[in-house]
N, C-alpha and C positions, 0 to 999 in steps of 0.2 A: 504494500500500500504506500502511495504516495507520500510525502514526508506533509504536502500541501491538504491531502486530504484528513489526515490526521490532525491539521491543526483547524478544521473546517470543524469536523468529529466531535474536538476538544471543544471548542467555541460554542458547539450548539446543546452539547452538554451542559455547560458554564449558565448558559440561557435558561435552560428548559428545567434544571434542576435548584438553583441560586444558591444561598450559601447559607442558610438552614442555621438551628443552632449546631453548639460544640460536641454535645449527645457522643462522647464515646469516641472523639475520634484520637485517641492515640494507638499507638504500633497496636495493640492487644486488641482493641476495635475496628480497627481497621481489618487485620490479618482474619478476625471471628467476621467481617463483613465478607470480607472475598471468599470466606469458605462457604457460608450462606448461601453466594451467589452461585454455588458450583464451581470453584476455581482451587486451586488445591496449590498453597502456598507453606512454602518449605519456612526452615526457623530463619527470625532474622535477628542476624546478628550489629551489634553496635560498631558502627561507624563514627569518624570522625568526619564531623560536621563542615570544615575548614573551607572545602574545596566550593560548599555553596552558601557561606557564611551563616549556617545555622548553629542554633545552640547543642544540637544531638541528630544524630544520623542514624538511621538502622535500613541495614543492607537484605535482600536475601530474594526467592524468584517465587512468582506467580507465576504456574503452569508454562513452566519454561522460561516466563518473560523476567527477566534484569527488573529490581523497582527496588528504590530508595525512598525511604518516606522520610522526613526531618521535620526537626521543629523550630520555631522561628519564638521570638520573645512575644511576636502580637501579629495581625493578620497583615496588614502592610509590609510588614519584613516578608512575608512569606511571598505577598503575591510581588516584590519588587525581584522577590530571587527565582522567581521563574524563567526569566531570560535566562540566565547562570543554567538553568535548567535543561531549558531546549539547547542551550549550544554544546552540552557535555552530551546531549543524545545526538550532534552531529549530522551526518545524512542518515543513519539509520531511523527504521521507522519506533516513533517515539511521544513520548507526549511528556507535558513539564504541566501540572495542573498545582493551584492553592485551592486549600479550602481552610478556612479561619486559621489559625498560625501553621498548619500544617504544609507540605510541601509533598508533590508526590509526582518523581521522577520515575519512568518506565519509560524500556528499552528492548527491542525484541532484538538483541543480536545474533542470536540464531538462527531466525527466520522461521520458528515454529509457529508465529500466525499468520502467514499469508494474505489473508480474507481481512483481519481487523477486528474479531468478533471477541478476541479473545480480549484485546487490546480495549475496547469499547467495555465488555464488562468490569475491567478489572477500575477503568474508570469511572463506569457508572455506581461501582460497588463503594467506592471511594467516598464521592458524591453524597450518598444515600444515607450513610450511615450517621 
């Protein structure tokens, strides 16, 4: 999937779903949301935050796909580091989404989604919770 379509994807996501309250979204709700969704996410382990100037990073894969979730001090930090976001997922297909101070970087370097479906839930899962 196009890198363009992805951020089309991301966008109408962003739209369709807004930004809700905070309900649960850290690593532990997040990771219980994508399994919810049918997505089968491995442990994730803590990272260092540095590279997207967050306060905490935690690394690990959703059904193949790379995703880094981070935490920022408040929601403006988060959604300023989404560019930092998209350019670390480069041309691969990828998405850099905020949602209240959270941060949540996904990357199919793989190439196990093809289609986008997989990529769509794990963002809509995100979204939701």
């Amino acid at each position: 999937m196009r890198l363009d379509r992805i951020l089309l994807v991301a966008g109408a996501i962003t739209l369709v779903l807004g930004c809700g309250d905070d309900g649960g979204s850290g690593v532990s709700g997040t990771v219980s949301a994508w399994k919810s969704a049918g997505l089968e996410p491995t442990k994730f382990e803590k990272d260092d935050g540095a590279k997207l100037d967050a306060t905490a990073c935690h690394r690990g894969k959703v059904s193949g796909i790379y995703a880094t979730l981070c935490e920022y001090k408040d929601a403006k930090a988060a959604t300023a580091a989404k560019a930092k976001g998209l350019k670390s997922v480069g041309n691969r297909t990828g998405i850099s989404l905020s949602r209240n101070s959270w941060l949540l970087v996904a990357v199919d370097r793989d190439k196990v989604d093809p289609s986008g479906r997989t990529m769509n839930k794990l963002a809509t899962a995100f979204w939701k919770k």
